[in-house]
C-alpha positions as CSV (number, residue, x, y, z in Angstrom):
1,X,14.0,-2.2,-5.9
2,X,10.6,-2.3,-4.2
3,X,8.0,-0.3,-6.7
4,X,5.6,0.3,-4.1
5,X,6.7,2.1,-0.8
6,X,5.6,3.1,2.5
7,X,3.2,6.5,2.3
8,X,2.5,6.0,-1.4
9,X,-1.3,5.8,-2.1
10,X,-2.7,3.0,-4.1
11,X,-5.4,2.0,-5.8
12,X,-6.4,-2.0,-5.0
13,X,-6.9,-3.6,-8.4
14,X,-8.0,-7.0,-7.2
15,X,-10.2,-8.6,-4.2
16,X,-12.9,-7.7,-1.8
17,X,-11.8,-3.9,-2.0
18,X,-11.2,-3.2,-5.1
19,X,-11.0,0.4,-6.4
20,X,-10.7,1.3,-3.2
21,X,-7.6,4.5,-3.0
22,X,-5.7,4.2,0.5
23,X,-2.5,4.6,1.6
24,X,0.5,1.7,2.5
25,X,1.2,1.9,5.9
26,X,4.2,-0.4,5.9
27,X,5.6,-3.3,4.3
28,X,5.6,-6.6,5.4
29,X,8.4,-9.1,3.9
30,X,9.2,-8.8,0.4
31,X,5.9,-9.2,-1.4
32,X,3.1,-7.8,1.1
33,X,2.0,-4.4,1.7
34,X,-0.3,-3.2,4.6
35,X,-2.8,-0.2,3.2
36,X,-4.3,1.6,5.4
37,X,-8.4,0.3,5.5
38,X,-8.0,-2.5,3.3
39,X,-8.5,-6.1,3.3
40,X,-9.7,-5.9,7.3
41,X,-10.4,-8.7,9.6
42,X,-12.1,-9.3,13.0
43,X,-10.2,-10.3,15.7
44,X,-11.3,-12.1,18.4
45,X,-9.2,-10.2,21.9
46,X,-9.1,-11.2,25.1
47,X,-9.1,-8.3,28.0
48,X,-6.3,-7.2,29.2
49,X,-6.3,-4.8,32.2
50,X,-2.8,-4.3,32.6
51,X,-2.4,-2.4,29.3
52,X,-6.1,-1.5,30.3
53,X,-7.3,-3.1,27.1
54,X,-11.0,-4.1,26.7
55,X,-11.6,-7.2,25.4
56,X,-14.0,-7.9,22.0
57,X,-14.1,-8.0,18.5
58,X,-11.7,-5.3,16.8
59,X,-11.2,-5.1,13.4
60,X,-7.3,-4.7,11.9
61,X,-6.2,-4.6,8.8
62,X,-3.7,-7.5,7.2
63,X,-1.0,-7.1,4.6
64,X,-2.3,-7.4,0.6
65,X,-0.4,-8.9,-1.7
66,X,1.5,-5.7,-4.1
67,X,0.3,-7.5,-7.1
68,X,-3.3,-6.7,-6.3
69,X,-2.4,-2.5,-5.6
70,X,-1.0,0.1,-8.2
71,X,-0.2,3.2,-7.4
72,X,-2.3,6.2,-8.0
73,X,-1.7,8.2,-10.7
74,X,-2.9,11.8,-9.6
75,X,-2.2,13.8,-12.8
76,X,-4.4,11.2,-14.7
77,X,-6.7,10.2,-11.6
78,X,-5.8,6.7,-12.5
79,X,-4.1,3.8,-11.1
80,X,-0.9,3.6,-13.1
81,X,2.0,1.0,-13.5
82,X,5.6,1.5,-12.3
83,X,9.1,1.7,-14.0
84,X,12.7,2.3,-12.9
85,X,14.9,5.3,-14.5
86,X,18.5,5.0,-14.2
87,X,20.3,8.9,-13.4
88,X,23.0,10.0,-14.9
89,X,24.9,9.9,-11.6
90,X,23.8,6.7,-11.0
91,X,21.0,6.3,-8.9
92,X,18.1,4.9,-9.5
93,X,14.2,6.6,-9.5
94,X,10.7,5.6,-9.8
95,X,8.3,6.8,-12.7
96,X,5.0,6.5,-13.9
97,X,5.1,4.4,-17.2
98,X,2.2,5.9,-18.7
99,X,3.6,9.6,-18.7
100,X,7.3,9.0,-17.4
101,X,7.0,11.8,-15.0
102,X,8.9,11.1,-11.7
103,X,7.2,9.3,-8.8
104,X,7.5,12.2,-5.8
105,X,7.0,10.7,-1.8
């Protein structure tokens, strides 16, 4: 089970950005996340007129490795690790480890 999902908000721990708070916009493979403003690059684009696209430097973000995120605790206003609570019924649902309260989307 993936700990850190699409439309959580995180806090990046390590890197050029860190203690910056965004949100993941997507995942990419099994150990890469894409947050929204983080770790961005400039790309170099060509134009292209028939999707009437200028051409220049843009800059995009690229996928951050989830062991430099955690997620973002709001009832503490801290970044905050993850565990995994086992239902009686069987399924399975993400808390905060500090407090144990469950992780909402």
């Amino acid at each position: 089970m993936n700990k850190i999902h699409k439309g959580d908000e995180v806090v990046v721990i390590a890197g050029a950005d860190k203690g910056r708070r965004a949100k993941v916009l997507a995942r990419h493979g099994d150990e890469h996340v894409l947050v929204e403003g983080v770790n961005l690059v400039k790309r170099h684009t060509r134009p292209n007129p028939m999707q009437n696209q200028p051409g220049g430097v843009v800059s995009k973000e690229m996928p951050i490795h989830q062991s430099n995120v955690a997620i973002f605790n709001p009832a503490s206003g801290k970044a905050d690790r993850v565990g995994v609570r086992l239902l009686s019924d069987g399924n399975k649902v993400r808390v905060f480890r500090s407090s144990g309260e469950e992780i909402k989307v």
